[in-house]
matplotlib code that plots the C-alpha trace (Angstrom):
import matplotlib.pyplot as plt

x = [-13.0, -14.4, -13.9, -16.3, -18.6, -19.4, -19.2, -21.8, -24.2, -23.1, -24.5, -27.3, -28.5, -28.0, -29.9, -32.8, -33.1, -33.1, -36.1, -37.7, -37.5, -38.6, -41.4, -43.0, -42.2, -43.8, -45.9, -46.1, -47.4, -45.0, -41.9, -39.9, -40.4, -39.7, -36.4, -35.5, -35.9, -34.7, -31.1, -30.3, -30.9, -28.1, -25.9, -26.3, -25.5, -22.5, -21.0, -21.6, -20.0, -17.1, -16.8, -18.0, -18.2, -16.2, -17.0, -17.3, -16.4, -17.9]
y = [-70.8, -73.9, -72.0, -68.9, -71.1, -72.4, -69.1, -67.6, -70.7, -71.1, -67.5, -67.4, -70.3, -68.2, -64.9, -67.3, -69.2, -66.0, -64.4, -67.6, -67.2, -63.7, -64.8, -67.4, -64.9, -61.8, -63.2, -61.1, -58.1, -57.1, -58.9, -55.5, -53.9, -57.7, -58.3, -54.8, -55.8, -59.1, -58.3, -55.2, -58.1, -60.6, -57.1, -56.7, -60.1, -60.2, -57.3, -57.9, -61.5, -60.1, -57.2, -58.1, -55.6, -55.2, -56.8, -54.4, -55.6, -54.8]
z = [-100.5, -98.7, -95.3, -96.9, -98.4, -94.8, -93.0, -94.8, -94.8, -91.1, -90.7, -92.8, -90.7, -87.5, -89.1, -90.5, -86.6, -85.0, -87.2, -87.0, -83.0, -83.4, -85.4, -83.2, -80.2, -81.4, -84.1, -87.9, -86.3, -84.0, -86.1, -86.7, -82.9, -81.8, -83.8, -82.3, -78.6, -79.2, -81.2, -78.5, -75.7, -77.8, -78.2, -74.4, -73.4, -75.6, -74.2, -70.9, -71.3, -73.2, -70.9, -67.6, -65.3, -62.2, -59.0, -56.2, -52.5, -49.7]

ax = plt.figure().add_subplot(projection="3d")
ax.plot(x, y, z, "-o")
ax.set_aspect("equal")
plt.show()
């Protein structure tokens, strides 16, 4: 139960740094459009780290 307790603060913390980031970035006006741009970039740089793609030769 510990273990839960700790993964949800652990990503509460995570979800409440990001949208601060977003906020200072983008500022109140823009938060929505901003938190948009800003989570497809962390999708994209997850998936290209977990799936890299191949390396062509030459």
């Amino acid at each position: 139960m510990a273990l839960l307790r700790t993964l949800f603060w652990f990503l509460l913390f995570v979800f409440f740094t990001f949208s601060f980031v977003v906020l200072f970035e983008y500022g109140p006006h823009d938060f929505i459009p901003g938190f948009q741009k800003e989570f497809q970039r962390v999708r994209d740089f997850v998936q290209e780290t977990i799936h890299p793609p191949p390396k062509q030769n030459p």
